[in-house]
LUMFI-496487 format. One line per 5 residues: number of its first residue (from 1); their letters; for each residue z negated, y, x of C-alpha. Coordinates in Angstrom, 1 decimal, always signed. Layout:
N
NUM) a) Z:Y:X ~ ... .
! end
This chain:
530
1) xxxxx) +6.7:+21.0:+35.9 ~ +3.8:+20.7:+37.9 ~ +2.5:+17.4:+36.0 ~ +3.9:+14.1:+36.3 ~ +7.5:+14.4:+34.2 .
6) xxxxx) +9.7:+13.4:+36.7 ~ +10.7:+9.8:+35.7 ~ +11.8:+7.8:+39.4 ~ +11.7:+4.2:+37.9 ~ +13.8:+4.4:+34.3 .
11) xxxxx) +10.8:+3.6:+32.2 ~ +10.7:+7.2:+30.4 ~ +7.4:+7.5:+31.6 ~ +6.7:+10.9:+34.0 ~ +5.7:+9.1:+37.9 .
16) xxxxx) +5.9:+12.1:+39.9 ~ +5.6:+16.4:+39.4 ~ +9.1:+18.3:+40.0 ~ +7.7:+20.6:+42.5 ~ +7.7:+18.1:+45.5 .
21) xxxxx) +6.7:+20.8:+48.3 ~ +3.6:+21.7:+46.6 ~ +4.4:+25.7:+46.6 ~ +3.5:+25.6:+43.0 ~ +7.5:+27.0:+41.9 .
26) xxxxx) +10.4:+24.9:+41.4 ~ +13.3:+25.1:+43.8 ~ +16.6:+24.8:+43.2 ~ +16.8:+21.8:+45.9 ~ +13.8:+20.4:+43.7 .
31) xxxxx) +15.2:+20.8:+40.0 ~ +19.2:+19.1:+41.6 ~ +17.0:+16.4:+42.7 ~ +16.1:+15.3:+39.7 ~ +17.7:+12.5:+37.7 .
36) xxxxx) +14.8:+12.0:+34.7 ~ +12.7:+14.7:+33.3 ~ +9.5:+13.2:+30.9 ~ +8.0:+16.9:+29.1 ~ +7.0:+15.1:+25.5 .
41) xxxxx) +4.6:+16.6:+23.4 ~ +3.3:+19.2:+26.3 ~ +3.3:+22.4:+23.7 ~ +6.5:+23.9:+25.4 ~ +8.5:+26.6:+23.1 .
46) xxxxx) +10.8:+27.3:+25.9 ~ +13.2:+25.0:+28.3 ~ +14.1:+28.2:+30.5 ~ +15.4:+27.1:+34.0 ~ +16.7:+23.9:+32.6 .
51) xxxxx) +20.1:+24.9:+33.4 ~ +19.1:+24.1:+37.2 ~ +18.3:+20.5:+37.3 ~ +22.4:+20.1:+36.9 ~ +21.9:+15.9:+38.4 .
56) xxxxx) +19.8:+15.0:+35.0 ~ +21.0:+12.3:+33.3 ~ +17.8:+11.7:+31.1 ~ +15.7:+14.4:+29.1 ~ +13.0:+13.8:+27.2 .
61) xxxxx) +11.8:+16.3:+25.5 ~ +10.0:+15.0:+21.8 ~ +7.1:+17.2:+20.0 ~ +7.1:+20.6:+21.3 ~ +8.2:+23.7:+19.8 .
66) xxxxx) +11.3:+24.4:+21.6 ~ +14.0:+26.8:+19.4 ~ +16.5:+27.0:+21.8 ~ +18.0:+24.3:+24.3 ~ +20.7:+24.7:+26.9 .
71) xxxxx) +22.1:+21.8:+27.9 ~ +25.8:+22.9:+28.8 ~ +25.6:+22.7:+32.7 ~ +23.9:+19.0:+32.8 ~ +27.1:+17.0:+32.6 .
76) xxxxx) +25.7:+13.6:+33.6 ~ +23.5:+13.6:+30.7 ~ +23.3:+10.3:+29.0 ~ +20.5:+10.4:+27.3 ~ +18.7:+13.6:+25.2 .
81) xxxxx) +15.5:+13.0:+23.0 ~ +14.8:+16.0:+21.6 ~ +13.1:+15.4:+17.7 ~ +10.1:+17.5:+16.7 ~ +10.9:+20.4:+17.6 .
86) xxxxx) +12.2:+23.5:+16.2 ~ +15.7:+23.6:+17.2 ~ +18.4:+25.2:+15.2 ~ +21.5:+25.0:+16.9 ~ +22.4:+22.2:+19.6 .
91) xxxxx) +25.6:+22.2:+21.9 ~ +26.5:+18.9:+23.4 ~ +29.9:+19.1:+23.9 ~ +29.9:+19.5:+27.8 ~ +27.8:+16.2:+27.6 .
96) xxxxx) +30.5:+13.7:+27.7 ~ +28.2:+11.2:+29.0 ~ +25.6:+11.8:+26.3 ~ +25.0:+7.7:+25.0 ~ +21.5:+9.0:+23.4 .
101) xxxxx) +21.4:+11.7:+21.3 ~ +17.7:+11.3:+19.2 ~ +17.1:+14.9:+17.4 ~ +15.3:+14.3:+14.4 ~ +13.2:+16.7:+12.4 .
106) xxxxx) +14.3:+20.0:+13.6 ~ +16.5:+22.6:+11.7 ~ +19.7:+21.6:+12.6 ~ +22.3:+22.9:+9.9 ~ +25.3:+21.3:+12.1 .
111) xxxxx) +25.8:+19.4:+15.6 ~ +29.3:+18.8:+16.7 ~ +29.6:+14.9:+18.6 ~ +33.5:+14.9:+18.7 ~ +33.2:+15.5:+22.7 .
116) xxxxx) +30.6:+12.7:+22.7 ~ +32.7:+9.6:+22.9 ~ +30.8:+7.5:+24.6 ~ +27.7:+7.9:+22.3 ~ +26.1:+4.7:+21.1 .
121) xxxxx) +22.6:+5.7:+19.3 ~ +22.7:+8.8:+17.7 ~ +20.1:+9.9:+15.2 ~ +20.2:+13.3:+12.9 ~ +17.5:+12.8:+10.4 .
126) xxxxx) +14.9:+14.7:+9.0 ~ +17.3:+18.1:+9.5 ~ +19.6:+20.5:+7.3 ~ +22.6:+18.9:+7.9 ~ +25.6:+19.0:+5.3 .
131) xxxxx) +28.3:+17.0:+7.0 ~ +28.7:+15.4:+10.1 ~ +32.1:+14.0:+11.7 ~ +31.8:+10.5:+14.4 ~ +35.4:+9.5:+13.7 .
136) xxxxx) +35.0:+10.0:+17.4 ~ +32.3:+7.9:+18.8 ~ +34.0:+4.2:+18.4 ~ +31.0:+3.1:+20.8 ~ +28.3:+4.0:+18.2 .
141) xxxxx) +26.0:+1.3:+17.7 ~ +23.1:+2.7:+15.9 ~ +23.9:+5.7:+13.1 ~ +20.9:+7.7:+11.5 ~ +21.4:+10.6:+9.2 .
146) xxxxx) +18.6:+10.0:+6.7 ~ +17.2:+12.9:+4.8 ~ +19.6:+15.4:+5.3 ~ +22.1:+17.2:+2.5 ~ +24.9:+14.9:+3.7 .
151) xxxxx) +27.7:+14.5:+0.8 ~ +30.0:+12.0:+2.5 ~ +29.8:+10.2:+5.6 ~ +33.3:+8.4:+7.1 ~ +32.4:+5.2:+9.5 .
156) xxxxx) +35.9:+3.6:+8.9 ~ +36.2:+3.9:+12.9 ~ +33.1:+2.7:+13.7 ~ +33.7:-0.5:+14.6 ~ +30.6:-1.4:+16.8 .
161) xxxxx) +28.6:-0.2:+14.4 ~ +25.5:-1.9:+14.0 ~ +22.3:+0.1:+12.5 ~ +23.3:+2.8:+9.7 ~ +20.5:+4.5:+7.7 .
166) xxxxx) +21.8:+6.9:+5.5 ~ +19.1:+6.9:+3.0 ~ +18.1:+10.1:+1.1 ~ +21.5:+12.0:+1.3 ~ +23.4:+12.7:-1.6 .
171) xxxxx) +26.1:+10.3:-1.1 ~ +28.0:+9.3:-3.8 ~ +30.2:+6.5:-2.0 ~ +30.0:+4.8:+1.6 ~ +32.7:+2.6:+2.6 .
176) xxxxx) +31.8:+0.4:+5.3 ~ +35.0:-2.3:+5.0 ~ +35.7:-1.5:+8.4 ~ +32.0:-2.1:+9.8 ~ +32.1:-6.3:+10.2 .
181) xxxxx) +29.6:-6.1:+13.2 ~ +26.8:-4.0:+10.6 ~ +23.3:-5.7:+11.0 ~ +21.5:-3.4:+9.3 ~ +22.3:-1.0:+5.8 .
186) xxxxx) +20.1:+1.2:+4.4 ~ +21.2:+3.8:+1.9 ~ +18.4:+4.6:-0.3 ~ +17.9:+7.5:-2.3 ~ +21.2:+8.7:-2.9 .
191) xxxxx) +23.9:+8.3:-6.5 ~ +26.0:+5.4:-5.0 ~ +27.2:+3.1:-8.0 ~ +29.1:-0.2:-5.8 ~ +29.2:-1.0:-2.5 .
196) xxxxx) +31.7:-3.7:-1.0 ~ +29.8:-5.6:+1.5 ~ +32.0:-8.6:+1.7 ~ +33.0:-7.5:+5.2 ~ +29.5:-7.5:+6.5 .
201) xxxxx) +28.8:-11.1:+7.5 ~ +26.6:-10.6:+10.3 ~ +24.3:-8.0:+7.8 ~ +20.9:-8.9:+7.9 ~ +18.6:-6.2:+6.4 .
206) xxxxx) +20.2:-4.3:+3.0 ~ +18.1:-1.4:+1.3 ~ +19.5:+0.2:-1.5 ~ +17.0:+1.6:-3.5 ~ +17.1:+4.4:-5.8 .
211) xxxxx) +20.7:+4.6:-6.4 ~ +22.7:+4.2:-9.6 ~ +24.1:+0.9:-8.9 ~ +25.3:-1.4:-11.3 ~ +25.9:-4.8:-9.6 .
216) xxxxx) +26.5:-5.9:-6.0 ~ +27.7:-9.0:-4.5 ~ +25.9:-10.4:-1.4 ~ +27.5:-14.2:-1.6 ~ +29.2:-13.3:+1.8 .
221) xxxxx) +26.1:-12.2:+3.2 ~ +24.5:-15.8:+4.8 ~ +21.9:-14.2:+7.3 ~ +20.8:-11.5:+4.9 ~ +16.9:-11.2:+5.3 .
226) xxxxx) +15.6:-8.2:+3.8 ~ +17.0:-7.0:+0.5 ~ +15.7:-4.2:-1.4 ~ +17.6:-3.4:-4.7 ~ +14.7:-1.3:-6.0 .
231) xxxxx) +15.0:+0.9:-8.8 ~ +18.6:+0.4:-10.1 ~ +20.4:-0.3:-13.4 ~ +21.1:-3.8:-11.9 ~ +21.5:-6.4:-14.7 .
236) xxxxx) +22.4:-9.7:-12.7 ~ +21.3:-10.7:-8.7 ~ +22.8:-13.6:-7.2 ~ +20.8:-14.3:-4.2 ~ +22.1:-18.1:-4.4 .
241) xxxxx) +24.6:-17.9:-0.9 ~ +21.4:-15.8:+1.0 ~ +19.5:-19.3:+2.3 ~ +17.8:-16.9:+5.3 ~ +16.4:-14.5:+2.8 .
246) xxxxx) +12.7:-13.3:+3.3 ~ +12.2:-10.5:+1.7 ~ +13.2:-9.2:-1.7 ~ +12.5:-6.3:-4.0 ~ +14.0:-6.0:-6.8 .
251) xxxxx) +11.6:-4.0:-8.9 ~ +12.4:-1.2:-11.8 ~ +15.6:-3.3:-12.8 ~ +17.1:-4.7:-15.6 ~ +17.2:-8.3:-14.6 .
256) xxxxx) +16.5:-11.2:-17.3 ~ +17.1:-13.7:-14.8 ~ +16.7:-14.4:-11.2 ~ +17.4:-17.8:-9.7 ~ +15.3:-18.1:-6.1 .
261) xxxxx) +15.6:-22.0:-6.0 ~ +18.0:-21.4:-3.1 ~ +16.1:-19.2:-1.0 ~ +13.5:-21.7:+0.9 ~ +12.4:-19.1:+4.1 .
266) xxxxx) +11.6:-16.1:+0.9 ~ +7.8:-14.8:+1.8 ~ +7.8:-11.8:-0.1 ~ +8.8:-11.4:-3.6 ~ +8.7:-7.6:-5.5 .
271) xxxxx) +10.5:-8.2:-9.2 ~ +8.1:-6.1:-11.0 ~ +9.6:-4.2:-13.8 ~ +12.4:-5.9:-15.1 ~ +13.3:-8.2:-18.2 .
276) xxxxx) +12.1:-11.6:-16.6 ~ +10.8:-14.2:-19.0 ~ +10.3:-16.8:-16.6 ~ +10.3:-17.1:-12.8 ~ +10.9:-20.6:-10.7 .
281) xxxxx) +9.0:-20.6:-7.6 ~ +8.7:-24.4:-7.2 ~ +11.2:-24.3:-4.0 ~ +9.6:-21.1:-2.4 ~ +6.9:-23.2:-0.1 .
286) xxxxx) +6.7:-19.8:+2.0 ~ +6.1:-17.1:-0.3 ~ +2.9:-15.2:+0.5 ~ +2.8:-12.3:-1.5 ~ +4.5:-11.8:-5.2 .
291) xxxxx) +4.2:-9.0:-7.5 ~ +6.1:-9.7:-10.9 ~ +4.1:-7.5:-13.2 ~ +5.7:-5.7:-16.1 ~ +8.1:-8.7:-17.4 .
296) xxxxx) +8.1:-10.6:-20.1 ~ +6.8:-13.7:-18.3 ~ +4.9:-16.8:-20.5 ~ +3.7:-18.7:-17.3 ~ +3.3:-18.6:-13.7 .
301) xxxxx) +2.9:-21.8:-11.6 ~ +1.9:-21.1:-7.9 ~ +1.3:-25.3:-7.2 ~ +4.1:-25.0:-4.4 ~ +3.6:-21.7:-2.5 .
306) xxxxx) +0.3:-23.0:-0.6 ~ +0.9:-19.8:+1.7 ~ +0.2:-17.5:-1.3 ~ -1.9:-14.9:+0.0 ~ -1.5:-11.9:-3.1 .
311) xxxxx) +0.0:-11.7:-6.3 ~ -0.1:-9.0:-8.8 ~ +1.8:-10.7:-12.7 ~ -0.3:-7.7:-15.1 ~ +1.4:-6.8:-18.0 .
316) xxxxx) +3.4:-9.9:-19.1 ~ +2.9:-12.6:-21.8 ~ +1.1:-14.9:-19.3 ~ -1.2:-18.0:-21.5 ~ -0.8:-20.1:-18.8 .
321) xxxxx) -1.2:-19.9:-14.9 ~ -1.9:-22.2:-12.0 ~ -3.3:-21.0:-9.0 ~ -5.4:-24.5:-8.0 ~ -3.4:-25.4:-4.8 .
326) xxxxx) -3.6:-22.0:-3.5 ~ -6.7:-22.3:-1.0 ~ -5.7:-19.2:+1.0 ~ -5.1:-16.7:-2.1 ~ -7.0:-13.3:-1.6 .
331) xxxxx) -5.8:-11.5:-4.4 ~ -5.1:-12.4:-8.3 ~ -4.5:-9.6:-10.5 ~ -2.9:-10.6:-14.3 ~ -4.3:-8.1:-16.4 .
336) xxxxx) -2.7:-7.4:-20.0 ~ -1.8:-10.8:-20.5 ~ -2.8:-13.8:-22.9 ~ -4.8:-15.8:-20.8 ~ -7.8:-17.8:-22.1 .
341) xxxxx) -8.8:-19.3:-19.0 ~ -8.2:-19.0:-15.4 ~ -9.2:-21.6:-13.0 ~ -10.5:-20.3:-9.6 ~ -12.4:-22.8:-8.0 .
346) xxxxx) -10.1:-23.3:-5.4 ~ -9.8:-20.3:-4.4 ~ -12.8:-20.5:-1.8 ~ -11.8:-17.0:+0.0 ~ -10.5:-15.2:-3.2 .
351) xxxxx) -11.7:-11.5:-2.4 ~ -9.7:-9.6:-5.6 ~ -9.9:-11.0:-9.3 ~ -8.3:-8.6:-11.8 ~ -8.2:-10.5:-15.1 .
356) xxxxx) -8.8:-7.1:-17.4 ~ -7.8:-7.5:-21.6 ~ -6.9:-11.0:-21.7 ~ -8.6:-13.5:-24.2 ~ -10.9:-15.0:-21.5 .
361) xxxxx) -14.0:-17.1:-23.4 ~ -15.5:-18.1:-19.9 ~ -15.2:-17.1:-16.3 ~ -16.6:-19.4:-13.4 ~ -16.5:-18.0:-10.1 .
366) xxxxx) -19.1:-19.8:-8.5 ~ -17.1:-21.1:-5.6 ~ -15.6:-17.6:-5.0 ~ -18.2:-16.9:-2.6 ~ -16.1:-14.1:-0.5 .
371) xxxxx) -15.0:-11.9:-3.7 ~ -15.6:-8.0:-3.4 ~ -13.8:-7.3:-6.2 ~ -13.8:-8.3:-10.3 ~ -12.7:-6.9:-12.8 .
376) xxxxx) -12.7:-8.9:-16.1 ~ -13.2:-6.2:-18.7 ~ -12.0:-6.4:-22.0 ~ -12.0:-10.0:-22.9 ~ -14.6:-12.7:-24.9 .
381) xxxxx) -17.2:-13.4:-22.6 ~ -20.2:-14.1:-23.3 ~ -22.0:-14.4:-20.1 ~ -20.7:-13.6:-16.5 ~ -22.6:-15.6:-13.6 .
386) xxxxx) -22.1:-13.5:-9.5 ~ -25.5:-15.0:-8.3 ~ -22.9:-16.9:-6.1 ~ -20.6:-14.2:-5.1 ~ -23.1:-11.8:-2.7 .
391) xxxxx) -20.2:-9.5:-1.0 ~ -19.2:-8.3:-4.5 ~ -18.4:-4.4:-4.3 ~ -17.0:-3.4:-7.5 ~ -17.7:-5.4:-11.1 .
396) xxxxx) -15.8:-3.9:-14.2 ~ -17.4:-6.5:-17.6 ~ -16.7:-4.0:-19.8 ~ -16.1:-4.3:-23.4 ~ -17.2:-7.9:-24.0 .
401) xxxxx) -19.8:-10.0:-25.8 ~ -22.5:-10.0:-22.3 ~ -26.3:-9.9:-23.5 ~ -27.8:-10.5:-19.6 ~ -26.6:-9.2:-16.3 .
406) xxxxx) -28.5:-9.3:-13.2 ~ -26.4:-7.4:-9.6 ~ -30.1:-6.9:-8.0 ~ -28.4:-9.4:-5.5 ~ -25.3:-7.6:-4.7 .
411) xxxxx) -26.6:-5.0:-2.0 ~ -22.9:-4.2:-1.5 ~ -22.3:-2.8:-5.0 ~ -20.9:+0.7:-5.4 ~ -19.0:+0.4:-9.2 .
416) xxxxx) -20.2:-1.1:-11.9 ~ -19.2:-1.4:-15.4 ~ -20.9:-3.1:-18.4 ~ -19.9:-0.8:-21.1 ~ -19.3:-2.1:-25.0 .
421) xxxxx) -21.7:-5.1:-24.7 ~ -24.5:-6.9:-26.1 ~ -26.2:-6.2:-23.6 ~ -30.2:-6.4:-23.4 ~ -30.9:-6.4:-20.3 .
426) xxxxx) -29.6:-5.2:-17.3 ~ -30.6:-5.1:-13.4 ~ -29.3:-3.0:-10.7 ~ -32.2:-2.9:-8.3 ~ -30.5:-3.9:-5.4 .
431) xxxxx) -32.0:-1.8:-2.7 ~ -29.2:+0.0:-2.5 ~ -28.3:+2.6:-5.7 ~ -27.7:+5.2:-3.8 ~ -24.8:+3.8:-2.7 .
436) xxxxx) -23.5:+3.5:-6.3 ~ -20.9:+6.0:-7.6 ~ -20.1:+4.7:-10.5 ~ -22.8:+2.6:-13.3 ~ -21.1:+2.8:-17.2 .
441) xxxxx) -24.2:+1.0:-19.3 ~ -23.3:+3.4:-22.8 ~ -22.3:+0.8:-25.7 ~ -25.1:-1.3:-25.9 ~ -27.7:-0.5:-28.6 .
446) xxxxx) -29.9:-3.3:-27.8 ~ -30.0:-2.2:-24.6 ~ -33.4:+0.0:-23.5 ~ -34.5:-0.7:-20.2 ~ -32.4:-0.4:-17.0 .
451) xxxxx) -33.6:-1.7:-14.0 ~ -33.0:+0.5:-10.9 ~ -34.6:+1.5:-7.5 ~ -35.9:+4.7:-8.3 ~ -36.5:+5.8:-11.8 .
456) xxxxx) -36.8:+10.0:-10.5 ~ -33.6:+9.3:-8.5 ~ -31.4:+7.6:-11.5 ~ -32.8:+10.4:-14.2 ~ -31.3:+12.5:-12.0 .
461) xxxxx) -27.6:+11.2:-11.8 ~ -24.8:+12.6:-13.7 ~ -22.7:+10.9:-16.1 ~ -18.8:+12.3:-15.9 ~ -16.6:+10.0:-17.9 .
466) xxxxx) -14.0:+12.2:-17.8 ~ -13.4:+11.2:-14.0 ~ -14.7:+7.7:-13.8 ~ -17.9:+8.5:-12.0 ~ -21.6:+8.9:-12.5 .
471) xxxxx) -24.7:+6.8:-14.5 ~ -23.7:+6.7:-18.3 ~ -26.2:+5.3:-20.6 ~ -26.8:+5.2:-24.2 ~ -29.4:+7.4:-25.0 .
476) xxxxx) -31.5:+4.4:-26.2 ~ -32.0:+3.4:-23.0 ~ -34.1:+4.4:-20.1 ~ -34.4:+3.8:-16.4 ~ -37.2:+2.0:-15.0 .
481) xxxxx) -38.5:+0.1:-11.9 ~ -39.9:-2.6:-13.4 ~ -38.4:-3.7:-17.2 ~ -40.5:-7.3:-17.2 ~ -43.5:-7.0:-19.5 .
486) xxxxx) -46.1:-8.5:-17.2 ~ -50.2:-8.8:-16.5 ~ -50.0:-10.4:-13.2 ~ -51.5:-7.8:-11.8 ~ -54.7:-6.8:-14.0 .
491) xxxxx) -57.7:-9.6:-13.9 ~ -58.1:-10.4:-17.9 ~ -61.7:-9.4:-17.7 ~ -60.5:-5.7:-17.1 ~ -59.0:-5.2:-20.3 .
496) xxxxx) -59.2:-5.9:-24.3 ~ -56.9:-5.7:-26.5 ~ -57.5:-5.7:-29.7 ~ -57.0:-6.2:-32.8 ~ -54.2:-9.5:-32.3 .
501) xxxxx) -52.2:-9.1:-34.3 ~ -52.0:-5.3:-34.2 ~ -50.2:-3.7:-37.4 ~ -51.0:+0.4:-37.4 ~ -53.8:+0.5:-34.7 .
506) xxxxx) -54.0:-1.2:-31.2 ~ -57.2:-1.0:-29.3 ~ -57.2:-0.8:-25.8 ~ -60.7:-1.2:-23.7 ~ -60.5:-1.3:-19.9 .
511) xxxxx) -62.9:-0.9:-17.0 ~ -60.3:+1.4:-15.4 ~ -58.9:+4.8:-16.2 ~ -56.1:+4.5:-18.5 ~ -53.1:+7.5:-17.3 .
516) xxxxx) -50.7:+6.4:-19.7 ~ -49.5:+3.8:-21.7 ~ -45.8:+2.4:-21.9 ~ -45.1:-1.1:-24.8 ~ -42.3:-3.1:-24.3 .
521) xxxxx) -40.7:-5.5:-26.8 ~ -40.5:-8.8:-25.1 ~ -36.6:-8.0:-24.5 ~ -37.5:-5.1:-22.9 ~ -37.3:-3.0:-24.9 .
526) xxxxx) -39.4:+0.5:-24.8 ~ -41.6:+1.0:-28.1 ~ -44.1:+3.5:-27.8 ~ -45.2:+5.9:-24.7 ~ -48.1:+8.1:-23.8 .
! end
């Protein structure tokens, strides 16, 4: 107690040490004298003494490794934070003052509030617990008891109950009829099939992921914000009386259709995984980020979200998609769909571009001048221009119809992929191959000369296609510094060769000591070496 952990002003910060006299050892007079006692995350295992500051009303005592606490003999307690520890057992029923009770993540098998009436925020989770009683506490205004082996949970007399989080439990029904002043639900995680939330008009954030439910009705539900109906057998979700709704997920579903035409203030939209065929976002002018990948959508038409910052639609049926009015978009991902073109031109700060196995015959992204990342593998291209896009990072071309690619200007590069090509030549000398993990070139039988920094240094590298890293080639090809057939720097009267042209024999006569001898097809292509 000899550090600052005496709190004097309420803001559960530590102002002053407990040993006021300076004789290095706590007094009696000194521990009755004080009101708020700050000792989080100080290493502690043991609170012995406590039992002697009898006047505390506020203890703080998070992240130490404390396995036994006696609180009994401070009856004006009203406040007790005690999570992180190692705690197995917990007595609070001489603290009828307690308010705050915060003991998460410790090994609490049971804690017994029924003394505790005046208790408002309470907080269990992250324990051992099997059942816990609050018929008790009609003050409570905030409820945790997530993560804990919790079968059923009564809140039928909770009636200022505000915040309840009961996710990961293994509740199988929660009735919260009786709970008209709830704000927040979440009860993720657990085998609840219905909820009646009728009651709940004041509910503004509902969770209920990773249940087993079947349908639910939020039409009385007007200042619902958040919903997250993740990963349930839900077949229908009538978000038509939620005008104030922002955020929805509804991914892993079974939904066929979803009508957002009333939901104006939505920002973030999660509906991947379901049985959508088509998706109306004409009257969503604030959505920012959507991801609707695995559906069974035929177009996507983003001219009236002009906020759209993200959106991921892979895996759908997807010919047609507009994207031209969305000037602040950073992300575009549709893979696996049926695209043929895909116009990004105005899409000046466009930084991700995954358009992978479509049926894409040409790709400008000449006016995508901030893009990092690109990945248009597996579609008809026959030629793929980045001299304009300098920040690029990663560049997946593979399996197309390419004959020419040059990154020597992307000194940012660390993956690259042009395998399954028609590729002749290729350039990677960027000053910077060292930095590149990744550089898939096999595929390309007309391909025999690879441009690179350092020929010793890229003979060297390993191909592991089993993991997705290393310098795959086809053996065909080589590494070289310089793959341009070129005299520029020999004066012609050093040199004859002869005869022209050359069938069986070619002459060479030069003024200079020959060392070796490399010919090059005029596609560069290695022919002979000595």
């Amino acid at each position: 107690m000899n550090e600052a952990v005496v709190d004097t002003d309420g803001d559960r910060w530590g102002d002053i040490d407990a040993d006021t006299n300076n004789d290095g050892e706590i007094q009696v007079s000194e521990a009755q004298a004080v009101v708020g006692l700050i000792i989080s995350n100080k290493n502690i295992a043991s609170l012995e003494g406590l039992e002697y500051f009898v006047n505390l009303e506020v203890l703080l005592c998070r992240k130490n490794s404390i396995h036994t606490m006696d609180v009994t003999n401070l009856q004006y307690l009203t406040e007790l934070w005690c999570e992180e520890n190692q705690l197995t057992e917990l007595d609070v029923t001489q603290n009828t003052y307690l308010q705050w009770l915060l003991c998460d993540s410790n090994q609490l098998t049971s804690i017994d509030v029924s003394e505790n009436t005046y208790l408002e925020h309470f907080s269990i989770q992250l324990n051992q617990i099997t059942e816990i009683d609050v018929t008790q506490n009609p003050f409570l205004y905030q409820f945790t008891t997530a993560h804990n082996p919790i079968s059923s949970l009564d809140i039928t007399q909770n009636l200022e109950l505000r915040h309840l989080f009961c996710g990961n439990n293994d509740l199988t029904s929660l009735d919260v009829t009786q709970n008209h002043q709830l704000i927040t639900l979440g009860f993720y995680g657990n085998q609840i099939s219905s909820i009646d939330v009728t009651n709940c008009p004041q509910l503004r954030d509902l969770s209920f992921s990773s249940n087993v439910m079947t349908s639910i009705d939020i039409t009385n539900n007007p200042l619902l914000d958040n919903l997250d109906s993740s990963n349930n057998p839900l077949h229908t979700l009538n978000v038509t009386q939620n005008p104030e709704l922002r955020y929805l997920r509804c991914g892993g579903n079974q939904l066929s259709d979803l009508d957002l035409t009333h939901n104006p203030e939505l920002v973030n939209l999660v509906c991947y995984t379901n049985n959508l065929t088509s998706l109306n976002l004409t009257q969503n002018h604030q959505l920012e980020d959507v991801n609707a990948s695995n559906n069974q959508l035929t177009e996507l038409d983003f001219s009236n979200n002009p906020n759209l910052y993200f959106f991921v639609a892979s895996n759908n049926n997807i010919s047609s998609l507009n994207i031209t009015q969305n000037t602040i978009l950073n992300g575009a991902i549709a893979e696996n769909n049926n695209l043929t073109q895909i116009d990004t031109s105005n899409n000046p700060v466009l930084q991700f571009l995954y358009c992978n196995n479509n049926s894409i015959n040409q790709l400008d992204i000449t006016q995508n001048t901030e893009l990092e990342y690109l990945r248009c593998g597996f579609n008809n291209l026959n030629s793929l221009d980045t001299s304009q896009n300098p920040l690029l990072k990663v560049i997946y071309f593979q399996d197309n119809h390419i004959t020419s690619y040059d990154a020597s200007q992307h000194t940012a590069l660390i993956r690259i992929d042009g395998s399954n090509n028609a590729l002749i030549n290729l350039n990677i000398k960027n000053g910077f191959n060292t930095e590149i993990s990744k550089m898939y070139a096999f595929g390309n039988p007309d391909l025999y000369c690879i441009q690179v920094d350092d020929e010793i240094y890229a003979n060297n590298q390993i191909c592991d296609q089993p993991n997705f890293t290393g310098w795959c080639k086809d053996e065909t090809a080589s590494y070289s510094e310089d793959c341009q057939l070129t005299t520029k720097d020999f004066a012609t009267t050093d040199f004859k060769l002869f005869p022209n042209p050359a069938q069986n024999v070619l002459t060479i006569q030069s003024q200079e000591q020959i060392d070796s001898v490399r010919i090059f097809t005029l596609e560069g292509r290695l022919l002979l070496q000595t």
